[in-house]
N, C-alpha and C positions, 0 to 999 in steps of 0.2 A: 250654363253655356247655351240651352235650347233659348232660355228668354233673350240672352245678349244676342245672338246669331240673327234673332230675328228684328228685335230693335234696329241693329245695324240696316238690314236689308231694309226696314219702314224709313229710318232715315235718307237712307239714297233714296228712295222712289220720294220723297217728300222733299227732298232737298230744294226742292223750287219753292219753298215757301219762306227760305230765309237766305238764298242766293237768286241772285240776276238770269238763273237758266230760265228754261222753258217750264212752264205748267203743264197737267193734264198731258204727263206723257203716258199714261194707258192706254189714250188713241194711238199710240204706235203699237199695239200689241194684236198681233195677230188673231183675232176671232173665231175665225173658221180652221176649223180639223185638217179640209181638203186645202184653206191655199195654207196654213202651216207648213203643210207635209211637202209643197210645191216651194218653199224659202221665203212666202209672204209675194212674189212677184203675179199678182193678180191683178193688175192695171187692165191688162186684155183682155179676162175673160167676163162671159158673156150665157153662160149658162147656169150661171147661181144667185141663188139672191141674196146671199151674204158677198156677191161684190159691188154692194150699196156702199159696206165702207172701205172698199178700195178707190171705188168709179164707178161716178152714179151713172154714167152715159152705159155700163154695163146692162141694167136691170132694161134697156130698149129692147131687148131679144129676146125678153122671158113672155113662156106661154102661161095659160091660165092664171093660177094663185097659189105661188107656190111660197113654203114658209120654211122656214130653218130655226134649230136650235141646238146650243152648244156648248158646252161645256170646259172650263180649262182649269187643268190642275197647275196651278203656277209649286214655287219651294213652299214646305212648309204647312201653314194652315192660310196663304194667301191665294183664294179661288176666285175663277171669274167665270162670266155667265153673258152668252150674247143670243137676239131676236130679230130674225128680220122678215120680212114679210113683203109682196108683189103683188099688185093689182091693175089691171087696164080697165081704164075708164071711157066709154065709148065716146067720140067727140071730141078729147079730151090728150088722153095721152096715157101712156104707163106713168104709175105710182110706186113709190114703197117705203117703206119703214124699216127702224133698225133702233136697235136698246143695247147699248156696251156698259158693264156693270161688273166693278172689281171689287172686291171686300178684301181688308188686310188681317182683319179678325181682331180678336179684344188681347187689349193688353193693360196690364196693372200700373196705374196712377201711383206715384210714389214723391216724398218732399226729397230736398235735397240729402234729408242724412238717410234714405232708403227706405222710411215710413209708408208701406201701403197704405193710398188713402181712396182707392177707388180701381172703378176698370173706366178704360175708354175703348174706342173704338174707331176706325177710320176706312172711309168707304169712295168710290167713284162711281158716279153713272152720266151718260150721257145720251137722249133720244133726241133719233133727228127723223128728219120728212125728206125724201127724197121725187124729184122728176124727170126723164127721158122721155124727149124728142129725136125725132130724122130731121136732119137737115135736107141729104138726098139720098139715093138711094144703098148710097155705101158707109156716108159719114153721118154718127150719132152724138147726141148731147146728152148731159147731165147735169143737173142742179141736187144737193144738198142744202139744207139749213139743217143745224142742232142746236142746242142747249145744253151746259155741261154744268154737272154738278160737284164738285171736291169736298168733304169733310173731314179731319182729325181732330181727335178732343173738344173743345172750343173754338176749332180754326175753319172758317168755310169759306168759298169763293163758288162765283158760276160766273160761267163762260156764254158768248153765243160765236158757233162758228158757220163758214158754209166751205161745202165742198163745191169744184167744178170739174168736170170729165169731158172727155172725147175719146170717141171708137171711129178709127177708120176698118172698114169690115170688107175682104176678098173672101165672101164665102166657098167661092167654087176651085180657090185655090188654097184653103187652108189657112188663108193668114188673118191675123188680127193685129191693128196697133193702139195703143192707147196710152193718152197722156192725162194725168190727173195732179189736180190743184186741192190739197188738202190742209185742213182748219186756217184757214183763212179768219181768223175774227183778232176779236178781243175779250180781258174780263170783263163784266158787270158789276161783280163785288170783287173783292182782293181778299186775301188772306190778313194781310195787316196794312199796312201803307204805304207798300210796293207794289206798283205793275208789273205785271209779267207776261211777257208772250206764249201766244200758244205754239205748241209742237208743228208750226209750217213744215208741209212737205211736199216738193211737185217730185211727182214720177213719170218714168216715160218704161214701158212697156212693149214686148209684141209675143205673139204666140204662133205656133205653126201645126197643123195637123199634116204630118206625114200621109199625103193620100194612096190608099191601098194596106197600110200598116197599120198598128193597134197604139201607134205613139202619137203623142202629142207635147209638144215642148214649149218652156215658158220662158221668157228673161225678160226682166224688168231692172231699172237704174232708178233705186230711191235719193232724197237728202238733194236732188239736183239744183235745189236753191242754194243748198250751201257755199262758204264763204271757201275755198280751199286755196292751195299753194300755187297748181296749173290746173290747165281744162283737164289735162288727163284722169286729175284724180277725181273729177264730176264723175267720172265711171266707175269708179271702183271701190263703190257698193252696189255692187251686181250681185241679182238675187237668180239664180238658176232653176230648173225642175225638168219634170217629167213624169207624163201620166202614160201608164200601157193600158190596157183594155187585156183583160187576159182572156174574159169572157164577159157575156152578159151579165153577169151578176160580180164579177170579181175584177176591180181595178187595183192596180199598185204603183204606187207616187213614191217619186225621191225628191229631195230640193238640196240646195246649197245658198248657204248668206255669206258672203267672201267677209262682210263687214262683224258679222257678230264672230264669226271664227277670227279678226285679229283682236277682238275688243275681248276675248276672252283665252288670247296667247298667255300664259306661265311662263315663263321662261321661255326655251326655246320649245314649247309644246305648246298644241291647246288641244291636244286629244278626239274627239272625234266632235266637238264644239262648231257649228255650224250647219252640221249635217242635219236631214231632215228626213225620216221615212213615215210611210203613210198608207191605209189599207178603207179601202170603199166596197161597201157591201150593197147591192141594189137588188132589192126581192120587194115583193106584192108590192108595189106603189110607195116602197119606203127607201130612203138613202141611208146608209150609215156607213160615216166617215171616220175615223182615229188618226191621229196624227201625234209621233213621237218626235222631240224636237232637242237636240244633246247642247248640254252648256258647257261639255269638258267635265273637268274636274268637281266643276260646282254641282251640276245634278243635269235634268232634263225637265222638259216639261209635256204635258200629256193632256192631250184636249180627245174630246169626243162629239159627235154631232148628229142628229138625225134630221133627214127634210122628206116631205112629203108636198102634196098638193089637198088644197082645200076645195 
């Protein structure tokens, strides 16, 4: 049952190799511990550097060199592992980098009548270069390029995509808005001798700091390319949050994904499936982020993160 369970789930995440969907949907998967715990809605924010891969026009507002790394417990024996990193270059402009990296783990090769004849393996990674510019003194840019890579068994494909961002930024009011244009490309190679699209996504974003209070609030609208029924439904995968400041060293984050809470309804239940909570640790010049993420019924998943400055 553990091997069938898991097959099943390799085949959904792979199923773009022998259907018309989309490829290379890991790049939908949340990276970061803190925007997990906030429902993925990071388009606005502007003070981490892991929102390289939300919105590259984010990493304009970072100070020195600041580097993040992270860890994600997906179901299973399926982990993933993300890097990202920030640099100002004098003359020049902000920089930064980022490495998304999924492993599904080995599984046993077998002929039709159930002869193990091997293990295989099948993996994702994807590194990209990112740029921020000011336009002027409120509104920010961002470029992306990456490179993607896929493999199972025998089967591989690479990708090249780019991302595009904008920050409109009212710092002395609190607000942030930001709208981002993400994987934009094509493949390079193919899996077999079908093209496939990549995971396009524009989002639109904004975030508020309650001035005087220890809250700060996030909502973000992903999928807004999508093909839908009426405009109404462009909104309704609204991603929600919330960060309190409890103290200097102690933050606490909730989110909500209105969209993965119906995509994982049972019946007339999906259990506490969309919800998102989240615990930030900040001591000696170190972050550390957790973020728990519920699927209902199916499980949850559980990422970890620490960021520091170089």
């Amino acid at each position: 049952m553990y091997r069938l369970t898991r097959a099943i789930i390799l085949a959904l995440l792979f199923s773009s190799i022998v259907t018309a969907q989309n490829t290379y949907e890991f790049l939908r998967l949340d990276p970061s511990p803190r925007a997990a715990s906030l429902a993925g809605g990071y388009v606005s924010n502007n003070d981490d550097p892991n929102v390289i891969f939300y919105n590259p026009a984010g990493i304009s507002s970072l100070e020195g060199k600041p580097v993040s790394f992270s860890f994600f417990k997906h179901l299973l024996d399926i982990n993933s592992a993300s890097l990202a990193y920030s640099q100002k270059i004098e003359g020049i402009g902000r920089f930064g980098a980022g490495i998304q990296y999924i492993n599904y783990g080995s599984f046993k090769e077998t002929t039709p009548t159930g002869v193990e004849i091997g293990d295989f393996n099948a993996s994702e990674i994807a590194f990209l270069v990112g740029y921020a510019g000011a336009i002027s003194e409120n509104l920010v840019y961002g470029a992306n390029i990456k490179f993607i890579y896929s493999g199972i068994q025998d089967f591989s494909s690479t990708g090249l995509a780019v991302d595009f961002g904008l920050q409109y930024l009212l710092g002395e009011k609190g607000w942030r808005f930001g709208l981002s244009v993400k994987n934009a490309g094509s493949q390079l190679s193919k899996y077999t001798n079908v093209s496939e699209d990549l995971p396009l996504d524009v989002s639109l974003g904004v975030s508020k700091i309650l001035q005087h209070t220890p809250f700060e609030f996030y909502f973000a609208f992903d999928k807004m390319n999508e093909d839908v029924d009426s405009f109404g439904d462009r909104f309704s995968n609204i991603k929600a949050g919330a960060e309190v400041k409890l103290s200097k060293v102690i933050n606490l984050r909730f989110g909500y994904d209105n969209e993965r809470r119906k995509e994982l309804k049972v019946g007339t239940t999906a259990g506490l499936a969309g919800f998102n909570l989240g615990l930030g640790i900040n001591t000696k010049g170190y972050k550390i982020d957790y973020a728990f993420s519920s699927l209902g019924s199916i499980g949850a998943f559980h990422r970890v993160g620490i960021s520091t400055h170089l």
